[in-house]
LUMDRENNU-624200 format. One line per field, with one value per residue (C-alpha): residue in three letters; y, x, z. Coordinates in steps of 0.001 Angstrom, whole numbers. Each point is the difference from the previous one (the first is absolute). Layout:
// residues N
res = c(ALA;...)
Y = c(Y;...)
X = c(X;...)
Z = c(Z;...)
END
This chain:
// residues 266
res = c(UNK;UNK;UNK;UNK;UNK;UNK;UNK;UNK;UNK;UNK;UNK;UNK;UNK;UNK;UNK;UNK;UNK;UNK;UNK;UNK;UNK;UNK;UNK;UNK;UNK;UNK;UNK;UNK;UNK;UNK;UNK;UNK;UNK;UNK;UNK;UNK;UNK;UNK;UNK;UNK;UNK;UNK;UNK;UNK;UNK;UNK;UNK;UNK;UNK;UNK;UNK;UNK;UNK;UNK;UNK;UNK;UNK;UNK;UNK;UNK;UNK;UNK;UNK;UNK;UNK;UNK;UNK;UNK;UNK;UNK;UNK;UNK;UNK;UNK;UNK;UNK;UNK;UNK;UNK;UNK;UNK;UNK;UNK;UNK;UNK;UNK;UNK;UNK;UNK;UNK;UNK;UNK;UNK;UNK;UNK;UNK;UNK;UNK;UNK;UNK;UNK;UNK;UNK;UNK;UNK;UNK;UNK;UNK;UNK;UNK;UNK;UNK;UNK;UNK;UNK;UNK;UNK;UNK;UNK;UNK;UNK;UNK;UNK;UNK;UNK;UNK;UNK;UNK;UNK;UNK;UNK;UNK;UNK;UNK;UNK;UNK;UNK;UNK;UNK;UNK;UNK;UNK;UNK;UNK;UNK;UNK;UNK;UNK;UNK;UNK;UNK;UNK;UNK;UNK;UNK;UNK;UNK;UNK;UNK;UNK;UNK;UNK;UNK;UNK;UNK;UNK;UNK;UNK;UNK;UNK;UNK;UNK;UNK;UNK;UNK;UNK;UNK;UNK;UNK;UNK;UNK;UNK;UNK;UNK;UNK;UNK;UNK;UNK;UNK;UNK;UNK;UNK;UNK;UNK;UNK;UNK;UNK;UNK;UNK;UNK;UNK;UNK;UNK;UNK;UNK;UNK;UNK;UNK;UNK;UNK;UNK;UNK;UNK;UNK;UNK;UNK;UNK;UNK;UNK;UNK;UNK;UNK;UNK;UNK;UNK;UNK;UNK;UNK;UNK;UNK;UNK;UNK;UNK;UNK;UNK;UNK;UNK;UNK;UNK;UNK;UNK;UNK;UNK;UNK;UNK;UNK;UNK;UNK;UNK;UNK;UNK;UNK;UNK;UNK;UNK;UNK;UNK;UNK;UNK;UNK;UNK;UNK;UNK;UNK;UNK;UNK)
Y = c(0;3525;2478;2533;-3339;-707;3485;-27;-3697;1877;2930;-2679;-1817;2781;1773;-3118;346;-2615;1696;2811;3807;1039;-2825;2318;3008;-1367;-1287;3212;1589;-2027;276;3558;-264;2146;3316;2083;638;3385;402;-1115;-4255;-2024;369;3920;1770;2742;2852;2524;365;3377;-2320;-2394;295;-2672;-1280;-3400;-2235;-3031;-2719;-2886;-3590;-222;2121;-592;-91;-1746;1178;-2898;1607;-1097;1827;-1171;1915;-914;946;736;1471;967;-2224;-708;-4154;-101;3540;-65;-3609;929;3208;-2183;-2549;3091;1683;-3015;-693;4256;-401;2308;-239;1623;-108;960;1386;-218;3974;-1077;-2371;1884;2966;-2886;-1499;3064;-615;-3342;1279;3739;-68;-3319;680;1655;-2631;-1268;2039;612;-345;697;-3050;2258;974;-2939;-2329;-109;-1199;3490;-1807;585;3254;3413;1819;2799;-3026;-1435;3372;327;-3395;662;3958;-1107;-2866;2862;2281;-2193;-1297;3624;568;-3144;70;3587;-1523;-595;-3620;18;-3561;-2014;-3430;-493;-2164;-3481;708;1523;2654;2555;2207;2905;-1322;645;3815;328;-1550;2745;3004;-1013;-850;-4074;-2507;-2901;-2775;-3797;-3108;-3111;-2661;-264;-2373;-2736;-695;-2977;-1536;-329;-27;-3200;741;3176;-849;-690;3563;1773;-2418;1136;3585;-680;-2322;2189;3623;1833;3478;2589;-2228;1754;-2637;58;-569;1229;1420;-647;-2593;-3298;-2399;-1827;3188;-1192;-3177;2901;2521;-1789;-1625;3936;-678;-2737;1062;3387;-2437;-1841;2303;1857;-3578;161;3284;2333;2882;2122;2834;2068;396;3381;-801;-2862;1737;2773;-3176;-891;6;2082;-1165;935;-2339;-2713;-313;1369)
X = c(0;1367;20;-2146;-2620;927;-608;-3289;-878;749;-1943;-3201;605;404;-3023;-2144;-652;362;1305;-171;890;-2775;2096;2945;-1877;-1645;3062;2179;-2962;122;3565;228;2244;-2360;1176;2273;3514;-625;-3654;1093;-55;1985;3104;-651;3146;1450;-1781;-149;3876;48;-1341;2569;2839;2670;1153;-639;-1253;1862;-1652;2032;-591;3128;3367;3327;2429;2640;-896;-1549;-3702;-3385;-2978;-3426;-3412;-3458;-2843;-3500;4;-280;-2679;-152;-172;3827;1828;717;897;2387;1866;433;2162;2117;240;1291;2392;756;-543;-1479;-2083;-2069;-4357;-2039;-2881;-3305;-1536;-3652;1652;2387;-2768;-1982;3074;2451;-35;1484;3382;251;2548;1628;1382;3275;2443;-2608;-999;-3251;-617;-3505;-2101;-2991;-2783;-2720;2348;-1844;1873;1954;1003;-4442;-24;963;2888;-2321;-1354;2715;1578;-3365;1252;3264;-255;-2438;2092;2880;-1832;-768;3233;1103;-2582;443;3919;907;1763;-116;570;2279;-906;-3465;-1001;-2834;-2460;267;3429;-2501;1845;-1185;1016;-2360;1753;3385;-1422;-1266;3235;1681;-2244;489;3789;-304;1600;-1305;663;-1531;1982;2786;-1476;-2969;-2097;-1375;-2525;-2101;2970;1516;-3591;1080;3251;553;3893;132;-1151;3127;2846;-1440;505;3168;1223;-920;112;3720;1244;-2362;-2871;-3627;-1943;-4247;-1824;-3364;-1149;-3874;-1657;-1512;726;3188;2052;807;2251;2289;-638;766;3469;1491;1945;1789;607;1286;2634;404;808;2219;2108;601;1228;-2456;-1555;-3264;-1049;-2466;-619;1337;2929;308;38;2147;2987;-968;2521;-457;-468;4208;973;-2880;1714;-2991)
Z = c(0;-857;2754;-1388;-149;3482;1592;-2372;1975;3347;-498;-801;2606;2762;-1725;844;-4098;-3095;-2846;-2234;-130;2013;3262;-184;147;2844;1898;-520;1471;2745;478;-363;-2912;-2036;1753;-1676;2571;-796;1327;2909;-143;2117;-1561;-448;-1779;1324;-1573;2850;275;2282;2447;196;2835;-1732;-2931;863;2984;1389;619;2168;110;2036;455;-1584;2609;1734;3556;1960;794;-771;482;1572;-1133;1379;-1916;262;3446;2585;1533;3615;-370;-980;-356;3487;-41;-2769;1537;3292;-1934;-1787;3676;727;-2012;-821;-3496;-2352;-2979;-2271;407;-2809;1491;-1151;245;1541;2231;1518;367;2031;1868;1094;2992;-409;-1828;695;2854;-1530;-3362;1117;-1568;-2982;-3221;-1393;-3272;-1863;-1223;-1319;2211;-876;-1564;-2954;-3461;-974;-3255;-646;772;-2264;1327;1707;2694;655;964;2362;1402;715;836;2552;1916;-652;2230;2550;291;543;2499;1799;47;-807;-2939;-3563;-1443;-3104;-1308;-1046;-956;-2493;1680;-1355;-1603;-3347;-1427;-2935;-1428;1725;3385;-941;-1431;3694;1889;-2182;1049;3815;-376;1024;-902;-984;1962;-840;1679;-910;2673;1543;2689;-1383;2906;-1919;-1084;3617;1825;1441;806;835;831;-3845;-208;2229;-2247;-3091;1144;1824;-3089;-2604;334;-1251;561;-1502;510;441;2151;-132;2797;1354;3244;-792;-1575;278;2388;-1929;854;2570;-992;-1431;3455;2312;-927;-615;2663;-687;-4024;1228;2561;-2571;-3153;2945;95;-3671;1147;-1919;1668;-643;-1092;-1007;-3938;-187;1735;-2276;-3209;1422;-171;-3279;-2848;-2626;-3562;-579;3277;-1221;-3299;-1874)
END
């Protein structure tokens, strides 16, 4: 099959349609691939360029480096099941690491984190956590100017970094990172709570096993119930990455030891 036949097959079958011109219309409907980027579609171009702040946005999977540090990021939060759960364990250990805070949660849930965030960076996860890579570029700078404001009221700080919710990233996101200066920050490893449900000492050695310097680690302070397998073993993978003899960090302080593209070899 040639690939313009197979994307034709794909668009049918995600349009819940048989055949014919009138099943792609349909499923680019559907899909929002009808818009055109410059009226504003999900991969919007940048045609308003007084308003942009940068030439560019990074956007970091991981960090180049050769300094032993890995950073931890919770998101979703805060939420008062497991957030406090989860800044007990860094306390514990006096780690840091990065939350990307949910705007409507953490206008619910101050109280929880406002006198504990001293050592941990916030970065912004949207206000509703709704699919930025859906929106136009004028909601999803509602989303994330309104989490930025919180943020700023709760802490008396700006964050300089978000995460798309659901890792979805379009192209009217990174036109809104670059109006509010972020970064762009998605993740290398990640819990895999139903993989390790049963064995939740599986779930600190793939961690601990896994992860190498400049590594961005997921994890999630609210949730269901499966959290948990990753939650409560922090402990021991933050002992236990310490053994290999990495430390942490927050993501900022990550990427401020990152090579650049002349040291990587790029």
């Amino acid at each position: 099959m040639s690939r313009r036949a197979a994307m034709r097959a794909a668009l049918f079958a995600a349009g819940g349609v048989a055949c014919g011109a009138a099943g792609v219309s349909e499923a680019t409907r559907l899909f929002g691939w009808d818009r055109p980027p410059l009226g504003g579609g999900y991969a919007a171009a940048a045609d308003s360029p007084e308003r942009l702040r940068h030439a560019d946005v990074r956007v970091r999977y991981y960090v180049e480096t050769d300094e032993p540090v890995v950073a931890f990021t919770f998101d979703d939060g805060p939420g008062p099941n497991w957030t406090p759960m989860v800044l007990d364990a860094l306390d514990a250990a006096a780690a840091p690491a990065t939350f990307f805070m949910v705007g409507q949660q953490l206008e619910k849930h101050a109280a929880l984190v406002r006198d504990r965030m001293s050592r941990h960076e916030i970065g912004n996860h949207s206000w509703s956590h709704d699919d930025l890579a859906t929106l136009d570029r004028p909601r999803v700078e509602d989303e994330l100017g309104r989490t930025h404001e919180m943020v700023r009221k709760v802490f008396g700080r700006e964050p300089t970094v978000m995460r798309p919710p659901y890792g979805h990233l379009g192209g009217s996101t990174l036109l809104a990172a670059n109006q509010f200066g972020y970064d762009v920050v998605l993740w290398s490893h990640l819990m895999r709570e139903r993989q390790f449900e049963d064995d939740p000492d599986g779930q600190v050695r793939d961690i601990v096993n896994s992860v190498r310097p400049g590594s961005i680690i997921l994890a999630h302070d609210v949730g269901k119930e499966r959290r948990l397998v990753a939650l409560r073993g922090l402990g021991a993978m933050i002992a236990g990455l310490r053994a290999r003899g990495l430390r942490l960090g927050t993501v900022s302080e990550l990427a401020a030891l990152g090579r650049t593209p002349a040291q990587a070899g790029i």
